[in-house]
C-alpha positions as a printed Julia matrix, in Angstrom:
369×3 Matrix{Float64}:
 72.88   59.47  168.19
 70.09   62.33  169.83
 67.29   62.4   168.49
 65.89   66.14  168.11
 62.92   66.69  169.72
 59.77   67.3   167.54
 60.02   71.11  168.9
 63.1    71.73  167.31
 62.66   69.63  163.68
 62.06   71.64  160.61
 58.39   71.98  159.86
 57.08   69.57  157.51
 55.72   71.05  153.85
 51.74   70.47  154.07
 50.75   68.92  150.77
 47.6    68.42  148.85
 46.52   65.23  149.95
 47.06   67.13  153.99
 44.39   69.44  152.42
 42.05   66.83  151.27
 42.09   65.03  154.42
 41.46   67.85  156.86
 38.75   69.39  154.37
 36.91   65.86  153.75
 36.99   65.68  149.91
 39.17   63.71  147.57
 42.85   64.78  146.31
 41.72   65.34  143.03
 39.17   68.21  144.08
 41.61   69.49  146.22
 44.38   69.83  143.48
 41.75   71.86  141.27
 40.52   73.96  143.69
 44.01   74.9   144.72
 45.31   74.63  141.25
 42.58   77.37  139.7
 41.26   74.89  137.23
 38.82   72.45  136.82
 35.31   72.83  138.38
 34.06   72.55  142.2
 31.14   73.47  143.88
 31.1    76.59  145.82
 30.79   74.8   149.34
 33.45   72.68  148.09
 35.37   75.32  146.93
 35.24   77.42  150.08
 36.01   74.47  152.11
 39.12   73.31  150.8
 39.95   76.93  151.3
 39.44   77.49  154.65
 41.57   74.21  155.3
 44.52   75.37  153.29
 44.77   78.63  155.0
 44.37   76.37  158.1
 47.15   74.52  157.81
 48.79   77.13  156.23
 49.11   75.66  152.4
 51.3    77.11  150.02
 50.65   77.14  146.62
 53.83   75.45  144.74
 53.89   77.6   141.68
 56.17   75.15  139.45
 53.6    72.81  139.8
 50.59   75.18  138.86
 52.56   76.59  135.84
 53.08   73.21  134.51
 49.57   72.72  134.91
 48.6    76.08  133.58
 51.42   76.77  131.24
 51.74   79.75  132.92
 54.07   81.26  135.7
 52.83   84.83  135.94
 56.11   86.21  135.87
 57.83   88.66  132.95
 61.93   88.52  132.68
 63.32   91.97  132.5
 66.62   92.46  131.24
 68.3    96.4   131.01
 71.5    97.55  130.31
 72.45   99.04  133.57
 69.41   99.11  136.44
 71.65  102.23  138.24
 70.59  104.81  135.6
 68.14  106.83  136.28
 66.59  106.42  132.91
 66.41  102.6   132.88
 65.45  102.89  136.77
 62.21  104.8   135.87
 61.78  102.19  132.37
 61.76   99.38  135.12
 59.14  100.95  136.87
 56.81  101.73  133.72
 57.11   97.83  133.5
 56.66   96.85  136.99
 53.21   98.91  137.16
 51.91   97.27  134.44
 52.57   93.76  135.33
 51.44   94.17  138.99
 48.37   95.7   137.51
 47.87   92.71  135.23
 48.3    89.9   138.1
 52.51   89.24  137.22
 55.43   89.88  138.99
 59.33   91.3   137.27
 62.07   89.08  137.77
 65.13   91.81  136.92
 68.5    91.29  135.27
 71.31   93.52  134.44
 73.76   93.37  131.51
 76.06   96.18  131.96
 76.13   95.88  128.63
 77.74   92.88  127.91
 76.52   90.53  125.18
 77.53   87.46  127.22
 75.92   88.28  130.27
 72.62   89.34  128.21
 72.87   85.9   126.44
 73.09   84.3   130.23
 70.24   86.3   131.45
 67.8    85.28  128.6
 68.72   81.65  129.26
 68.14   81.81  132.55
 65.01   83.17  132.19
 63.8    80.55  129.99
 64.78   77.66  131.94
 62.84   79.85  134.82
 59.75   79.45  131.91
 58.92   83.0   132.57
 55.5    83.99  130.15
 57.4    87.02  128.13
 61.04   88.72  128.09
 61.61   92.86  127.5
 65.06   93.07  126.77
 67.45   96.36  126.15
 69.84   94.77  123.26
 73.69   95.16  124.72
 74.61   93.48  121.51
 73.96   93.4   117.51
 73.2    89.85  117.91
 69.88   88.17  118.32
 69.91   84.62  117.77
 69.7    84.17  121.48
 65.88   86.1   121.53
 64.99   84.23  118.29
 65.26   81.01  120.26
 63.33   82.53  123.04
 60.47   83.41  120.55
 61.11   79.89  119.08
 60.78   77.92  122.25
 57.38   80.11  122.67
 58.53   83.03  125.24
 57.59   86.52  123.24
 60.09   89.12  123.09
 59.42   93.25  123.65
 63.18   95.49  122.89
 63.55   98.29  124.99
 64.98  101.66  124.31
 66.88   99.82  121.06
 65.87   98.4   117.99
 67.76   95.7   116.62
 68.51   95.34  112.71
 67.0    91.83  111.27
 65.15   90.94  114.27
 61.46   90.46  113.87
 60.74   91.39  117.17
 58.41   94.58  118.7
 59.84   97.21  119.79
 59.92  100.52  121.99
 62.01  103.17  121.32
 62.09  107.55  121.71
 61.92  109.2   118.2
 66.38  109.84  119.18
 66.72  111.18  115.61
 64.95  113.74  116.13
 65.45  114.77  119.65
 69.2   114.87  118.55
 68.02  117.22  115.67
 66.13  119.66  117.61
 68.66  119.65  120.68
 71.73  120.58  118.25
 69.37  122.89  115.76
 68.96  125.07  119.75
 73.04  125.35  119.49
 73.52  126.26  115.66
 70.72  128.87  116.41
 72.73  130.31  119.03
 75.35  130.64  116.86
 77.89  127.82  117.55
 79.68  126.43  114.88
 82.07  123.8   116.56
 79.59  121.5   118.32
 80.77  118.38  119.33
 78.98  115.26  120.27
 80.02  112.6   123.33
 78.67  109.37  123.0
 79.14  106.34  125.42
 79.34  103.82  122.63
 82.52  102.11  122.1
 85.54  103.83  120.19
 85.99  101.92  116.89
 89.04  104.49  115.6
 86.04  105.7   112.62
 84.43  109.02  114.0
 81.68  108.48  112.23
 80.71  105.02  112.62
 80.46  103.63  116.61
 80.9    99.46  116.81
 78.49   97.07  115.99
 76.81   96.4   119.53
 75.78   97.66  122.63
 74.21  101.14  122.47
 74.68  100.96  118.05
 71.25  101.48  117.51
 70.51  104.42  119.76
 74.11  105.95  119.06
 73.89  105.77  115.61
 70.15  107.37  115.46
 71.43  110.61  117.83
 74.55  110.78  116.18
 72.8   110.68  112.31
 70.37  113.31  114.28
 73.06  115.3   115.04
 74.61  114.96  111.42
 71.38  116.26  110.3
 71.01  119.72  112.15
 74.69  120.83  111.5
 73.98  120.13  107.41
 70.65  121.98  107.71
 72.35  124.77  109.3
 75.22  124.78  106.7
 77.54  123.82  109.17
 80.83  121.45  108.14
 80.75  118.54  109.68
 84.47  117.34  111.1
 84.6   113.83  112.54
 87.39  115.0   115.16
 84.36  116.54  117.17
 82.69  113.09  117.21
 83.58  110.96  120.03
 82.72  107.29  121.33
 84.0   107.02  125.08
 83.27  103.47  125.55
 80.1   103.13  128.32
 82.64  104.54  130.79
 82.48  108.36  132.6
 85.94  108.28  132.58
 86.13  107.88  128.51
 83.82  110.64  128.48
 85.7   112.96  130.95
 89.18  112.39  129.0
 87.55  112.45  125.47
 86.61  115.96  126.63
 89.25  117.0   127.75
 91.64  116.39  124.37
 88.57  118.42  122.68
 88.51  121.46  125.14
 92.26  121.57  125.39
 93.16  121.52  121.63
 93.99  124.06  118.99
 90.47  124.25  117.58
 88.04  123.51  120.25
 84.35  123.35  120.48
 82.18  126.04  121.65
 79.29  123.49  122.18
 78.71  119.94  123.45
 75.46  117.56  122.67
 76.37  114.49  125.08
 74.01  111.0   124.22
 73.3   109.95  127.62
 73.66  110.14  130.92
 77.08  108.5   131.42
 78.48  110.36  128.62
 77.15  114.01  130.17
 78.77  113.29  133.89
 82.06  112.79  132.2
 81.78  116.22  130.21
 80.81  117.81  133.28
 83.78  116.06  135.21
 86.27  117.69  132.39
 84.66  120.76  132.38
 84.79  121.28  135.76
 88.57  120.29  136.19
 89.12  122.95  133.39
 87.32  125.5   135.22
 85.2   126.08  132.01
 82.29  128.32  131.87
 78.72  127.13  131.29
 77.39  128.54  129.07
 80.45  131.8   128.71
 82.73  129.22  127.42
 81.11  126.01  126.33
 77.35  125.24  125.74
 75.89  122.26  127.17
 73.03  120.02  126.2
 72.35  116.39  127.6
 70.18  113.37  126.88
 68.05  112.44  129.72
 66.28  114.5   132.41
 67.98  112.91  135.11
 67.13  114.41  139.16
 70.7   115.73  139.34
 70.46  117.87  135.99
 68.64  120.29  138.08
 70.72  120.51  141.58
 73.31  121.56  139.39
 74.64  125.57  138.17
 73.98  126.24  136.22
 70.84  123.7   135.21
 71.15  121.57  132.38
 69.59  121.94  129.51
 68.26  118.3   128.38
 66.51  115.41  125.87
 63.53  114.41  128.3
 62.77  110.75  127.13
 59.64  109.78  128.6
 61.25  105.95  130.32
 58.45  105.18  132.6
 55.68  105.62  129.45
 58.37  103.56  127.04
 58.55  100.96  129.64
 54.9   100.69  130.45
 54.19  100.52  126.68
 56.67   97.49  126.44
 54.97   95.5   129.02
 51.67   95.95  127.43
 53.11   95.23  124.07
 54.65   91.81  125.7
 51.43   91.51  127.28
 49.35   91.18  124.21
 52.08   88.98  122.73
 51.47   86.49  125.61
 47.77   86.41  125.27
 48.46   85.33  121.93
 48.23   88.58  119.56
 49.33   87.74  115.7
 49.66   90.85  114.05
 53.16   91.9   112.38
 55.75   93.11  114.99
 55.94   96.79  115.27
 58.31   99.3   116.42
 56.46  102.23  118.59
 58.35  105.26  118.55
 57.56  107.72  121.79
 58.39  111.18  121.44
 61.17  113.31  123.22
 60.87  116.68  125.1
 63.19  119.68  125.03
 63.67  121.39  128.77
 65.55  124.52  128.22
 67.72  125.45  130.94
 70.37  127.49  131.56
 73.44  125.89  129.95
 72.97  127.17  126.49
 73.87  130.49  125.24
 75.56  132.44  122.2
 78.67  131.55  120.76
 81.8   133.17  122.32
 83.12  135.89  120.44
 86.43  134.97  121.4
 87.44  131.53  122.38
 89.51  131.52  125.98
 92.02  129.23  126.5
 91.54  126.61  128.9
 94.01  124.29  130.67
 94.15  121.28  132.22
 97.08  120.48  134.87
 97.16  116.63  136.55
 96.85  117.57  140.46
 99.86  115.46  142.37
């Protein structure tokens, strides 16, 4: 059998005792100094230092966080890391932790309940110090037993009923309020709402998971402004397209193409706005001549655009900065009651709203071959 030469062998893994050798002192000083704890002289100290970046030591963090108890590292998991809204929430968290000294290990849900449930596990076995979590489902036994096996807990973005966990969440109520208060101002009557929740067959009540907290508040928001206006409220114009621009696009499409359609539209997030704008478009529809158009989320694109959207601005990278600081203070051992902080929302008027039609023109929708 050859034997490989020493050239061409894998490197061997200097250890502590290497250390101790090389900088003259015992193992035991050299695992302190290198392991942050413990006390050392500052000779000593700066000795054992020099001869670790000598030999070109690295630290082996498993080993220092079962020293410390500690790993430095926060678990992130978010419903779907390619929107733009839980993009920017992911950076609000990331600037925080780097700030404080810990590193974001990042999961995504799409949300699924299962692959949430997988996520949190993992992250525990990984014995990271605290978890933020966007809820993909009603259930939260899985982030009790987080709490229980001593990893704190931070929700994103949705509250969860029953769970004594903190929270951080935009005032949606009321953003929904003001945004469909702009459209029974201008007149509209027949205002219809998209959301991306799933489609339970009851207009008025969206399934228990995923998005139910934040698709029930916009949706009760929107209830709200068309009874303060005196408008009747008809649970045909209330639809639940499933997470999926597609649902969104054809859900509009039944609306715009019926015998009494809306004049309006107050989509719930960015998923369910694409797949208005997708219909819309196909239907050659007039923003704002025929239909009015309001999103939820100040995404880049809402601009580029004609005309501009008019939007909900949701303020993601403050929400997730504030969760990371509320996890923060949970790690360092903070007591106090959990707490849901509620951000508020910002109205950017663009050019997609306008008066009601005074006469409704017909619109059609033929399948290209």
């Amino acid at each position: 059998m050859a034997v490989m030469p020493p050239s061409a062998r894998s490197p061997r893994r200097v250890t502590i005792p290497d250390v101790a050798r090389h900088a003259g002192v015992g193992q035991a000083t050299a695992a302190r100094v290198l392991g942050g704890y413990g006390s050392a002289s500052p000779a000593t100290r700066e000795r054992v230092l020099a001869a670790a970046a000598e030999l070109g030591y690295s630290t082996n963090a498993v080993a220092r966080s079962m020293i410390s108890g500690r790993t430095n590292t926060l678990g992130v998991v978010v419903a779907d890391v390619e929107n733009a809204y839980f993009a920017r929430a992911v950076r609000g968290i990331t600037d925080v932790a780097v700030e404080a000294g810990l590193q974001v290990i990042l999961a995504n849900s799409d949300e699924d309940g299962e692959k949430e449930r997988a996520a949190v596990q993992l992250f525990i076995e990984r014995r990271v110090d605290g978890l933020v979590v966007t809820p993909s489902t009603a259930r939260h036994d899985h982030l009790d037993r987080a709490v229980a096996t001593g990893v704190p807990v931070v929700l994103l973005d949705r509250a969860l009923r029953g769970a004594a966990l903190d929270s951080v969440v935009a005032d949606n109520r009321g953003a929904a309020r003001a945004a469909v208060t702009r459209l029974t101002g201008h007149g509209h009557t027949r205002i219809a709402t998209i959301t991306s929740a799933p489609d339970t067959g009851d207009p008025d009540q969206p399934a228990t998971g995923g998005d139910v907290w934040t698709t029930t508040e916009r949706v009760t928001g929107y209830q709200q402004a068309l009874r303060a206006a005196g408008v009747p409220r008809s649970g045909e114009l209330i639809r639940h397209a499933g997470y999926r621009r597609c649902g969104a696009r054809a859900a509009v499409l039944d609306l715009m193409t019926g015998p009494a359609r809306p004049t309006a539209l107050f989509t719930t997030d960015n998923v369910a706005t694409l797949g208005a704008l997708d219909a819309l478009r196909d239907l050659a529809a007039r923003i704002p001549g025929d239909v009015s158009v309001i999103g939820f989320d100040d995404a880049e694109w809402t601009t580029l655009i004609r005309p501009r959207l008019s939007v909900v601005s949701q303020p993601a990278q403050e929400l997730g900065g504030l969760a990371a600081r509320t996890l923060l203070r949970r790690i360092e051992g903070a007591d106090t009651p959990p707490r849901r902080h509620t951000l508020r929302t910002t109205f950017v008027a663009r050019e997609s709203v306008g008066p009601a039609p005074s006469r409704v023109r017909r619109l059609r929708y033929e399948e290209s071959s």
